[in-house]
C-alpha positions as CSV (number, residue, x, y, z in Angstrom):
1,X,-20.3,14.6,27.2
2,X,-23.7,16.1,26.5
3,X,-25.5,14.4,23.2
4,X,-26.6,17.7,20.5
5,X,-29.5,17.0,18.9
6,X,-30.1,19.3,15.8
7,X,-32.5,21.3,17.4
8,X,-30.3,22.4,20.0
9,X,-28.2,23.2,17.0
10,X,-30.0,25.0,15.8
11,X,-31.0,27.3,18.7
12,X,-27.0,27.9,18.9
13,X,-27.1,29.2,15.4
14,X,-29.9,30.7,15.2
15,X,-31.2,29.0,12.4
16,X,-34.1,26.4,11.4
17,X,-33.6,22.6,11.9
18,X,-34.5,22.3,8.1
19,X,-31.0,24.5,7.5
20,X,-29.0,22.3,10.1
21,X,-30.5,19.0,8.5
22,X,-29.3,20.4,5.1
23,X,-25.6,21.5,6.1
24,X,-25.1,17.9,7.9
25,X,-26.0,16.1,5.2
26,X,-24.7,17.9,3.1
27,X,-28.0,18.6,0.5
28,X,-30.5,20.9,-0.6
29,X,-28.9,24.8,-0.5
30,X,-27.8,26.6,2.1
31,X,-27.0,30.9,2.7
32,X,-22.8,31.4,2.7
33,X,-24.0,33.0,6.2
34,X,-26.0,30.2,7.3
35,X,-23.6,27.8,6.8
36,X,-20.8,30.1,8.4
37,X,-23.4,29.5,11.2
38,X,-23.8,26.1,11.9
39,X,-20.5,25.0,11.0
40,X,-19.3,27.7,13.4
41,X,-21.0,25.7,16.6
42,X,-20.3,22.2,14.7
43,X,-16.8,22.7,15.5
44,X,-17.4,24.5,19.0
45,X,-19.5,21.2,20.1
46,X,-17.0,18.5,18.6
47,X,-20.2,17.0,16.9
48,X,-19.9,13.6,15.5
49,X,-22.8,12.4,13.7
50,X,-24.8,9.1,14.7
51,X,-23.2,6.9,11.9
52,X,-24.9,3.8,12.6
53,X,-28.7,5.6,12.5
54,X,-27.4,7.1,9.3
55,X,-26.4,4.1,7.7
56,X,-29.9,2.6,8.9
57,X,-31.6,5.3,7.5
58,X,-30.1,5.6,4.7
59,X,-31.3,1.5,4.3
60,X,-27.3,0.8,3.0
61,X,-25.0,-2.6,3.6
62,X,-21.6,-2.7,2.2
63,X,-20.6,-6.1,0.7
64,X,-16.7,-6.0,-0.2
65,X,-14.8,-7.6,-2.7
66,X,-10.5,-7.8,-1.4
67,X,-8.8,-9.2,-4.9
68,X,-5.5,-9.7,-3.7
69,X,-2.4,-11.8,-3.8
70,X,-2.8,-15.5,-2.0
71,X,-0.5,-15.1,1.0
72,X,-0.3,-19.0,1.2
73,X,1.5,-18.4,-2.0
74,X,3.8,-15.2,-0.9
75,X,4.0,-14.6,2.7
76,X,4.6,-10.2,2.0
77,X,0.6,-10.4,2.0
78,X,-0.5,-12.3,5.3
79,X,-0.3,-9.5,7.4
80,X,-3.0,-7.5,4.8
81,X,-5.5,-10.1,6.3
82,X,-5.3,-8.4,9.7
83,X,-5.9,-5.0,8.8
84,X,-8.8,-5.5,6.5
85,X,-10.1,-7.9,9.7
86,X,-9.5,-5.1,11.5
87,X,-11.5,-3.0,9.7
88,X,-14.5,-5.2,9.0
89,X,-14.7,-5.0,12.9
90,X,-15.3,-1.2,12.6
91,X,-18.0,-1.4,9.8
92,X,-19.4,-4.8,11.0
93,X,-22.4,-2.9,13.0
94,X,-22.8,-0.7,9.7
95,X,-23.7,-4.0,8.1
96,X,-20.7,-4.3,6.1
97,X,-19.0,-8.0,4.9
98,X,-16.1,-8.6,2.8
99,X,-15.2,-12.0,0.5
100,X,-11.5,-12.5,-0.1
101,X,-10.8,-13.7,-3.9
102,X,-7.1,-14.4,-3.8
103,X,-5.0,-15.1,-7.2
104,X,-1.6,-16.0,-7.8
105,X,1.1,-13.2,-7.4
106,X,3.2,-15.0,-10.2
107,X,0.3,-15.6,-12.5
108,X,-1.1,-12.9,-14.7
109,X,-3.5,-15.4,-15.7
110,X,-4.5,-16.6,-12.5
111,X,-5.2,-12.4,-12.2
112,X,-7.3,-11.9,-15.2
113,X,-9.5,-15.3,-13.9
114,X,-10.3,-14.0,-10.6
115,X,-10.9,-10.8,-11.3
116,X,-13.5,-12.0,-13.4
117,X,-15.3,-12.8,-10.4
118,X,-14.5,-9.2,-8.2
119,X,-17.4,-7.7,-10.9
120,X,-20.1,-9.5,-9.8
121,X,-23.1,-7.8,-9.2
122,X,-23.4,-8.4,-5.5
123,X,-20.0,-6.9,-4.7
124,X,-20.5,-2.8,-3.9
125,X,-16.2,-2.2,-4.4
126,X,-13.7,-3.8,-4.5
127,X,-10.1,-3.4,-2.7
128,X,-7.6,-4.0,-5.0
129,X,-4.2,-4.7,-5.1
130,X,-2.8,-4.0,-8.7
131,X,0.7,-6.3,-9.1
132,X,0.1,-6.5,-13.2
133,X,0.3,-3.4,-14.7
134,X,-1.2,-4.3,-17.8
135,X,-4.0,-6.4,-16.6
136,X,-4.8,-4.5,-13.6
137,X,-5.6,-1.2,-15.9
138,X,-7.8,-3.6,-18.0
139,X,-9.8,-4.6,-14.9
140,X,-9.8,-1.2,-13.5
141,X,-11.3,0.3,-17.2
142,X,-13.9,-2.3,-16.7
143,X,-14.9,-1.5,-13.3
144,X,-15.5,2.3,-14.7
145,X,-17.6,1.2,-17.6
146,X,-19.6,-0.6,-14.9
147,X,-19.6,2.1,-12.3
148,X,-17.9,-0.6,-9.3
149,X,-16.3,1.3,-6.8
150,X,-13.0,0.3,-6.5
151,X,-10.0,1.1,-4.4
152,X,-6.2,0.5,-4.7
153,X,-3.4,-0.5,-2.1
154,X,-0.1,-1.4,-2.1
155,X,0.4,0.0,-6.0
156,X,0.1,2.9,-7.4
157,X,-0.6,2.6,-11.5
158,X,0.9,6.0,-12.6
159,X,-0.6,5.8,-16.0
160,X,-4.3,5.7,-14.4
161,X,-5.9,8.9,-13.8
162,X,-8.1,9.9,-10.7
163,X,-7.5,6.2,-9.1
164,X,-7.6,6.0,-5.1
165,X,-4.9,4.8,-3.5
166,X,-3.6,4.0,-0.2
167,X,0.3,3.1,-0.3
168,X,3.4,4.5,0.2
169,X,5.2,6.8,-2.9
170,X,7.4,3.9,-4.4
171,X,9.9,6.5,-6.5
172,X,10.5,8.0,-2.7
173,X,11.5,4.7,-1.4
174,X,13.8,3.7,-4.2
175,X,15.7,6.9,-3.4
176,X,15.9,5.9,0.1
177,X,17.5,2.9,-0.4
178,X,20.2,4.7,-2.7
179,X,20.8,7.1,0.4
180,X,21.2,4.4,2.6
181,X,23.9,2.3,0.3
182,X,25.5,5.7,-0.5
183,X,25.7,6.8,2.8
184,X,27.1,3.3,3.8
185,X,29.6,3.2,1.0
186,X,30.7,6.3,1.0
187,X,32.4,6.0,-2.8
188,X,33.9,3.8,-5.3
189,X,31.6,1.2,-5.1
190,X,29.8,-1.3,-7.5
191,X,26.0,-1.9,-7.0
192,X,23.7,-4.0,-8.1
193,X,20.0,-3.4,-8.5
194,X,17.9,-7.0,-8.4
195,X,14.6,-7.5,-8.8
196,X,13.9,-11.4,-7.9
197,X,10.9,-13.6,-9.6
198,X,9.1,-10.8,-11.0
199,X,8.4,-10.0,-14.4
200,X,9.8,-6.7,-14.7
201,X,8.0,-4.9,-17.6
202,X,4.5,-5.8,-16.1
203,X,5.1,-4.3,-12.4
204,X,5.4,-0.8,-12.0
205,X,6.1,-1.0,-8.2
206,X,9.3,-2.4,-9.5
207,X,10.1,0.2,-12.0
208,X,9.3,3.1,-9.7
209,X,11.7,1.7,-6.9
210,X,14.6,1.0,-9.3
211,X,13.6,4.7,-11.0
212,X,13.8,6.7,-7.6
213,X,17.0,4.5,-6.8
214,X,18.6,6.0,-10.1
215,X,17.6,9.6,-9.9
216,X,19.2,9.6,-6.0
217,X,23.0,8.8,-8.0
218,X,22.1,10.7,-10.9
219,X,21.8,13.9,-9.0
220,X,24.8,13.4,-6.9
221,X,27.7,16.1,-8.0
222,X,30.6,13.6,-7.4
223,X,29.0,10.1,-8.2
224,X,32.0,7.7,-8.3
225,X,29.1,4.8,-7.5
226,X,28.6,1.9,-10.5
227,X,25.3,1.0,-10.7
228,X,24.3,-1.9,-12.9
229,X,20.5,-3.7,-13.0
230,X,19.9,-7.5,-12.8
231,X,16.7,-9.8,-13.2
232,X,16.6,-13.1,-11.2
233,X,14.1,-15.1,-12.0
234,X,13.6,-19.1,-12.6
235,X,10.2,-21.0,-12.8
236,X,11.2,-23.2,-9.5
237,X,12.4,-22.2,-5.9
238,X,15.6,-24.9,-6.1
239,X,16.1,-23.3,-9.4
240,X,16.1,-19.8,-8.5
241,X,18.4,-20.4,-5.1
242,X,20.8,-21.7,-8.0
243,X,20.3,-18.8,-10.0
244,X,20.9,-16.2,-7.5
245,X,24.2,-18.8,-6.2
246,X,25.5,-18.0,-9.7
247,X,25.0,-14.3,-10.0
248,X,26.7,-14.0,-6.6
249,X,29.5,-16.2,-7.5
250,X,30.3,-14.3,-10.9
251,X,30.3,-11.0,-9.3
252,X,32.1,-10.8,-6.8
253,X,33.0,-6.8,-7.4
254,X,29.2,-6.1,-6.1
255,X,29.8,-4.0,-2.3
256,X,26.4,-2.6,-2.9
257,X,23.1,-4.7,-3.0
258,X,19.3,-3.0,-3.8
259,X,16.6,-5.4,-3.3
260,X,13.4,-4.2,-4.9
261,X,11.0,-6.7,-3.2
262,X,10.6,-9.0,-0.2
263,X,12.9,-11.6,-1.2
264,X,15.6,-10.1,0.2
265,X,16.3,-13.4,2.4
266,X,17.2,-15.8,-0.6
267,X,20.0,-13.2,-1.7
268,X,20.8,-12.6,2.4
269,X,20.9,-16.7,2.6
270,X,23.6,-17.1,0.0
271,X,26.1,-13.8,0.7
272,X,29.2,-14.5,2.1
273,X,28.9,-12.9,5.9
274,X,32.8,-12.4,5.7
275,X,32.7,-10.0,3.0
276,X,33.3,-6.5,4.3
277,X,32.6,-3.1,2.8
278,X,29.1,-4.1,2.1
279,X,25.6,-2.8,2.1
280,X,22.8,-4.9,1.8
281,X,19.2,-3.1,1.4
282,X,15.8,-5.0,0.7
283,X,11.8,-4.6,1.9
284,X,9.8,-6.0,4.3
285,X,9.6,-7.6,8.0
286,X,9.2,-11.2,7.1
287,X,10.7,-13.7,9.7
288,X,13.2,-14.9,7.5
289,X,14.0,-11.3,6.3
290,X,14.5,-10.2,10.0
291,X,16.4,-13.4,11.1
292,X,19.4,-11.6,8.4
293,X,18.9,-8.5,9.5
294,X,19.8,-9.4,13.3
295,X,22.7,-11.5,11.8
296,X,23.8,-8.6,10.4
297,X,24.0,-9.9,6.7
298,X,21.0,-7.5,5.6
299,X,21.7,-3.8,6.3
300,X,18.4,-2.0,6.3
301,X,14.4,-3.5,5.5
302,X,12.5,-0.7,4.1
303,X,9.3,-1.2,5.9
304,X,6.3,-1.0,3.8
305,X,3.6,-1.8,6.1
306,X,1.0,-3.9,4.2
307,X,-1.4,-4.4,7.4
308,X,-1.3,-0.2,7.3
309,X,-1.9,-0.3,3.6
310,X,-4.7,-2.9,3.7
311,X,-6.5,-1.5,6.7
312,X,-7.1,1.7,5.3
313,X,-7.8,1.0,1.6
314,X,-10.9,-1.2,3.5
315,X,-11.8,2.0,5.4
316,X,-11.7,4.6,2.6
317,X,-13.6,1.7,0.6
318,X,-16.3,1.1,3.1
319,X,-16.6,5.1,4.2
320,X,-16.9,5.9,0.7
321,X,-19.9,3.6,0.1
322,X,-21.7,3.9,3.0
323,X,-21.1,7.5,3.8
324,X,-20.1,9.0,1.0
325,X,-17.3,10.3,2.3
326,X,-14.3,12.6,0.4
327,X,-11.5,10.2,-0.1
328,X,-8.5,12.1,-1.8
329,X,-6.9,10.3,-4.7
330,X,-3.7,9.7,-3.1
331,X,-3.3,8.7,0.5
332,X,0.5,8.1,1.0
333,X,1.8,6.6,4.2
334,X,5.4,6.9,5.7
335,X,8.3,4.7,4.5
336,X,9.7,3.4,7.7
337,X,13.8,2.5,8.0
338,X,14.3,-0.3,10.3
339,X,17.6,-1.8,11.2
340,X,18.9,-4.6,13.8
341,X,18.6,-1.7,16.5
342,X,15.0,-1.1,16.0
343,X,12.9,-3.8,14.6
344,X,11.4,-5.2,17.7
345,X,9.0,-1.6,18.0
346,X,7.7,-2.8,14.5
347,X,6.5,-6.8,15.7
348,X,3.6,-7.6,17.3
């Protein structure tokens, strides 16, 4: 494939080099016809500019910042680490490094203490992923007043304006999950909505699932379904499994069951396997997620693809910086539907 310099450009345009220089780079003005021009035999040529002499020109390095939730702590975010490797590899030869700074998913105050340290100077953005509604708009406001590049993943804070964000549209999924129980149900059936070992109020990923969930029912014309919300939460693992024992054991109406996060498994681990008419509906491949779905005690995993999400928020971050690329605000990726027919194309 022949290499176009921009004088040969140029010569296909029939223009100056000064005017192809200007429309690549995107400065200094250029004629509505000139443009027309170049951009015409841009596209005829494929061209694809030299990024690594621009970024050496340009004298830039990238150092990253990925504040994010420990995955020795919850394992949802391990497989984040691998797409954001993944993507240092890319933007290694651009001269581009990252530095993790993990905090504790169930600590809003282990959140506001490392965050502290994503605003260093040296740090040129910072990949975020925003559990704590409160605290993460706080940060966020801060990184404005400082002008720190920053880009979301996995969240999206509604009440933020002009944020970038690389996730999937959490409203959307919640009404998945409702189609799935109701399509699985058919009618006449009592469901529960649980959201394990989170604090509710404070995690908008939450609230938009359980929000889209509701709207699906709501908006049915003959809704015979019961739908009824419940928060499990307890300061220890032993004391949780007893927790969710208990709620199990003092409802035994509940056919239905909507797990907003990836704890699906410490519900799955306590069902009775013998109940029928059941639908069981929760998030995320995790090993012991998918050893109940093959078992067939969990229904469906609404895939959420955290490697995806993390991959590309460290692309849009790095392009951004170094390029000064366009990113759009939202960047929504599909919402995947895996069952015990069809997990295996989703593992390694």
């Amino acid at each position: 494939m022949k290499k176009y310099t921009i004088k040969d450009i140029a010569k296909l345009a029939g223009v100056s080099k000064g005017t192809v220089d200007r429309v690549i780079h995107n400065r200094g003005k250029v004629s509505e016809t000139a443009l027309k021009k170049v951009n015409n035999i841009l596209k005829e040529i494929d061209y694809q500019p030299n990024l690594i002499a621009q970024s050496l020109k340009n004298n830039k390095n990238c150092h990253l910042c990925i504040l994010m939730p420990d995955p020795e702590i919850d394992p949802y975010w391990a497989p984040c680490i691998d797409g954001i490797e993944e993507a240092l590899n890319e933007f290694s030869p651009f001269g581009t490094t990252l530095e993790y700074v993990y905090f504790n998913p169930f600590n809003k105050d282990s959140f506001e203490k490392q965050s502290l340290l994503a605003l260093k100077s040296e740090f040129d953005g910072i990949l975020l992923a925003p559990l704590f509604q409160k605290e993460s708009i706080a940060f966020i406001n801060e990184c404005d007043k400082i002008k720190k590049t920053y880009f979301l993943f996995n969240n999206d804070l509604k009440s933020v304006d002009s944020q970038k964000f690389v996730g999937q549209d959490l409203f959307q999924s919640g009404r998945i999950g409702a189609k799935l129980i109701h399509s699985t149900l058919k009618g006449n059936a009592e469901v529960a909505i649980i959201h394990i070992d989170e604090v509710f109020k404070n995690a908008t990923h939450m609230q938009e699932k359980e929000k889209g969930f509701r709207s699906y029912f709501n908006e049915l014309k003959d809704n015979s379904f019961s739908l009824n919300t419940y928060k499990l939460k307890h300061r220890n693992a032993n004391n949780l499994k007893k927790t969710i024992k208990y709620f199990i054991d003092t409802h035994p109406e509940i056919n239905g069951f909507f797990v907003t996060n990836s704890k699906i498994n410490l519900l799955a681990a306590l069902l009775n396997n013998s109940k029928k008419s059941t639908c069981v509906v929760g998030y995320d491949l995790l090993q012991e997620n998918i050893k109940y779905l093959k078992s067939g005690i969990i229904d469906y995993l609404i895939h959420q693809n955290p490697k995806r999400q993390a991959y590309l928020g460290t692309v849009f971050l790095a392009d951004y910086i170094l390029f000064n690329k366009v990113i759009p605000n939202k960047n929504l990726i599909p919402i995947d539907i895996v069952n015990s027919e069809n997990y295996m194309g989703y593992l390694k």
